[in-house]
N, C-alpha and C positions, 0 to 999 in steps of 0.2 A: 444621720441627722445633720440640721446645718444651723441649730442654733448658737445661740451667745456662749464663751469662756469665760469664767471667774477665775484670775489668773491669783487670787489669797482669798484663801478659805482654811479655815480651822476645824481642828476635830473637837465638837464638841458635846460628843455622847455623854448621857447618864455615865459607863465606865471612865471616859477621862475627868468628867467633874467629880466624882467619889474619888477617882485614886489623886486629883488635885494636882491634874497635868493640863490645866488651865492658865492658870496664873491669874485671873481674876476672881477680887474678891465681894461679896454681896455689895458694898458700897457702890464699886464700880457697875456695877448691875444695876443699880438704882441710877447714878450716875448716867449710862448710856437708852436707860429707860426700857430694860430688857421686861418685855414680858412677863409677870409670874409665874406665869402657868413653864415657861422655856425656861426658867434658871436651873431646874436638876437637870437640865443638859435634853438635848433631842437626839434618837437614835438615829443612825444611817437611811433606812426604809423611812421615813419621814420626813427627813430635808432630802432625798432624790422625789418626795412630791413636790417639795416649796420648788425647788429645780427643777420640774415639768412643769408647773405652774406659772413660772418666770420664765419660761423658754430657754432654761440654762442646757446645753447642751454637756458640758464637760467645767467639772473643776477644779483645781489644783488642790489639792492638801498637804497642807505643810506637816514636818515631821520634827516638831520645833525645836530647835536648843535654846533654853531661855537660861543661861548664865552656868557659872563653873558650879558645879553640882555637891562639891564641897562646902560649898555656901550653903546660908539657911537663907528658904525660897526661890531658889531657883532648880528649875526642873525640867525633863525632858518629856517628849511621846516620840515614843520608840519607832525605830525606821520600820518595824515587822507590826506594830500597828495601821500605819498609814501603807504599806507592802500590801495587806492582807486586803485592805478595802477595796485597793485599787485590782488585785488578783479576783477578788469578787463581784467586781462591776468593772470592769475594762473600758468600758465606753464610755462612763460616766466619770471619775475621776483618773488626775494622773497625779504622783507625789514629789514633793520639792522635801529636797535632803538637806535638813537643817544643820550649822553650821557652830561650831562649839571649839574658840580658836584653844581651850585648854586642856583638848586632849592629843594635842601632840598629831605622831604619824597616823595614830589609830582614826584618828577624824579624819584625815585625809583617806585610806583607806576605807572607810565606811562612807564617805564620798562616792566614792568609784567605785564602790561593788553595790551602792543601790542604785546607781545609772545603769551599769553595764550589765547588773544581773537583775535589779529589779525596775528597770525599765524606767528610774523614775528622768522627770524631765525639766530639774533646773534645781537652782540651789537657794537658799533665803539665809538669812544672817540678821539679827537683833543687835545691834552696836551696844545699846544703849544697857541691856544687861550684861553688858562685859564692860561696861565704863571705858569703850572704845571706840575711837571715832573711823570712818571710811580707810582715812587713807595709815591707819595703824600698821607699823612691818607685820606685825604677828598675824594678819589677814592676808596678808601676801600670797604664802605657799595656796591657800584655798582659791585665790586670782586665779593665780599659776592653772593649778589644778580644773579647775571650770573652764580653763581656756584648751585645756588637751583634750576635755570632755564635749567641747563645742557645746554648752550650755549657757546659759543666762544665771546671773545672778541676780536678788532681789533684796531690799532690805530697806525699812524704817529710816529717812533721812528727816523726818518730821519733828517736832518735840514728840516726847512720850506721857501720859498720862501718870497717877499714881494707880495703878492696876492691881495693886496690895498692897494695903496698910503696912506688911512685917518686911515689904523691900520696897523704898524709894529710891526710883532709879536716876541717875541725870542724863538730862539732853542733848547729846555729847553727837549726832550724826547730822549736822546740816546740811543743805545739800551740797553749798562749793566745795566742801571737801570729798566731792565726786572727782571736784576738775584735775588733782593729779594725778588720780587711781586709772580717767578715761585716759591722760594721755600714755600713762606708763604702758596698760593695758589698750590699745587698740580695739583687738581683737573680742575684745571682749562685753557684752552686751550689758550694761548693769540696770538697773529698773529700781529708779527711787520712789517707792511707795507711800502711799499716808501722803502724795500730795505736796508733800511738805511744808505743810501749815508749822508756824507760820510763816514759811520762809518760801511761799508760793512761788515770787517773782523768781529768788534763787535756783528755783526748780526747773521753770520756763528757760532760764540762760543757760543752764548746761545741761538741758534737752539740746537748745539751739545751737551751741557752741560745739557739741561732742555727737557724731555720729551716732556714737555706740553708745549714749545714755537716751535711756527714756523714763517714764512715770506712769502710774496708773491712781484710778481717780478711788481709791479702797476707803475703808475705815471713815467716811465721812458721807452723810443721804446727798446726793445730787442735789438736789434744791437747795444746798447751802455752800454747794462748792464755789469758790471766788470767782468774779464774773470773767476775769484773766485768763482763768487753768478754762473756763468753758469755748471761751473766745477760743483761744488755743488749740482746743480739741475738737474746735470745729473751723479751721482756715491752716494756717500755716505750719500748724503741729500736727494734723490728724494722725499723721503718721507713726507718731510718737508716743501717743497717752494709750493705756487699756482697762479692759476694765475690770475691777475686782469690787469684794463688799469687806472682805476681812470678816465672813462670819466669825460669832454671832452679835458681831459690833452693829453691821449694817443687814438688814433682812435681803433676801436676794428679790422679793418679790418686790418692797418697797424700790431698791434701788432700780431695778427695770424699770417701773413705772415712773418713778422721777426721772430719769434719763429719757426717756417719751419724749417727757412735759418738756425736757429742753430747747426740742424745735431745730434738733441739729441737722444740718446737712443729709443727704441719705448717705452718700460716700461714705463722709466726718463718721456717722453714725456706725456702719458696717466694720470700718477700722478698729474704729473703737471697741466695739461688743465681742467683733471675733478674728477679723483678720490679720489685726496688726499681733496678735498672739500666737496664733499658728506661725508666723514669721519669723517670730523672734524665738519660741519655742521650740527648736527644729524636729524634736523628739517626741512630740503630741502627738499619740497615731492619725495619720489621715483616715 
């Protein structure tokens, strides 16, 4: 296949809505103007149609850590969930190992044996549920770590929403506090996602400035994205943006077809949808 990559996608089966490995809650669902018929969640065999449908070739699914789990509301989906799916569609998804800076060596450990033994292919990180910003020491070792693993890391530099009434979270990940993580980190590819509305321009400057930072255009429909981050993603950034939807925020079918409507470049285009992700993903089977 040589279609499009969704480089964030979420698990959001009927099983992860009942055992409430979500994190959002009905309001938000109104909020982002979900569906009713989609709110108890869509099985795996039905978003790989909206994914033939949209020309998605492969998508990443995260394996998310949303906050220290000693807390009330925050919660994980487990690496042998997102393992298991991707073991049963190989071509179709690959997993990104969610990052939980408070569980010590174990997290580190659970890093590196779902690369090395379960194939997955980059790492994601939520700042903002751990009331930590980019460039925190305590994110450090997992830098470290993604940099021996030759992976990408990814992660929310955007504000963040209320996603549940029983945790408000702050918006503690902008994006210049990428600019001393790229230079400590070289080596290491980071990918500020959500755009980072609204601190767009931010976004754009330490694309431009750091080799090793880019952004992908997720969690918001194309037709509202800044006319800036579009400009960008079709001239002197192509190289830089990718593309994701953050299901079940953004539909993958709607967002293809607003990205059409944009009129970008073919190049611009091609980077964006799938090549600049194979590049920076080293570990996506060819």
């Amino acid at each position: 296949m040589s279609g499009s990559i969704d480089i964030v996608c979420n698990v959001f089966t009927p099983e992860a809505v009942t055992a409430g490995r979500t994190g959002i809650d009905e309001i938000f669902k109104e909020q982002v103007r979900m569906p009713p018929a989609m709110r108890p969640g869509v099985s795996i065999a039905d978003y790989l149609k909206k994914m033939d449908k949209a020309g998605i070739e492969r998508s990443l699914l995260i394996a998310v850590r949303a906050g220290d789990l000693r807390i009330r509301g925050s919660f994980d989906v487990p690496y042998a969930w997102v393992r298991d799916i991707c073991k049963q569609h190989p071509d179709r998804f690959s997993g990104l190992a969610g990052v939980d800076t408070t569980r010590g060596m174990q997290g580190l450990t659970d890093l590196e044996r779902a690369v090395i033994d379960d194939g997955f292919v980059g790492a994601h990180w939520y700042p903002h549920w751990f009331a930590m910003p980019p460039d925190a020491p305590q994110i450090y070792p997992y830098y470290a770590k993604c940099c021996e693993l030759d992976i990408p890391i990814m992660m929310q530099v955007g504000h963040n929403l209320v996603y549940n009434r029983d945790r408000r979270l702050p918006s503690v990940a902008k994006p210049i506090l990428l600019d001393q993580v790229a230079i400590d980190f070289p080596e290491l590819a980071l990918i500020g996602i959500h755009i980072g509305v609204p601190w767009t321009e931010e976004m754009i400057s330490m694309c431009w400035k750091h080799e090793n930072v880019y952004t992908a255009g997720d969690a918001y429909a194309p037709k509202h994205w800044p006319k800036s981050y579009v400009h960008y993603a079709n001239s002197y950034g192509q190289h830089k943006v990718l593309f994701g939807t953050d299901w079940p925020v953004i539909d993958p079918e709607r967002a293809v077809k607003e990205i059409d409507e944009l009129g970008l470049k073919p190049d611009a285009k091609k980077m964006l949808m799938r090549d600049n992700a194979l590049r920076i993903f080293k570990k996506i089977p060819r």
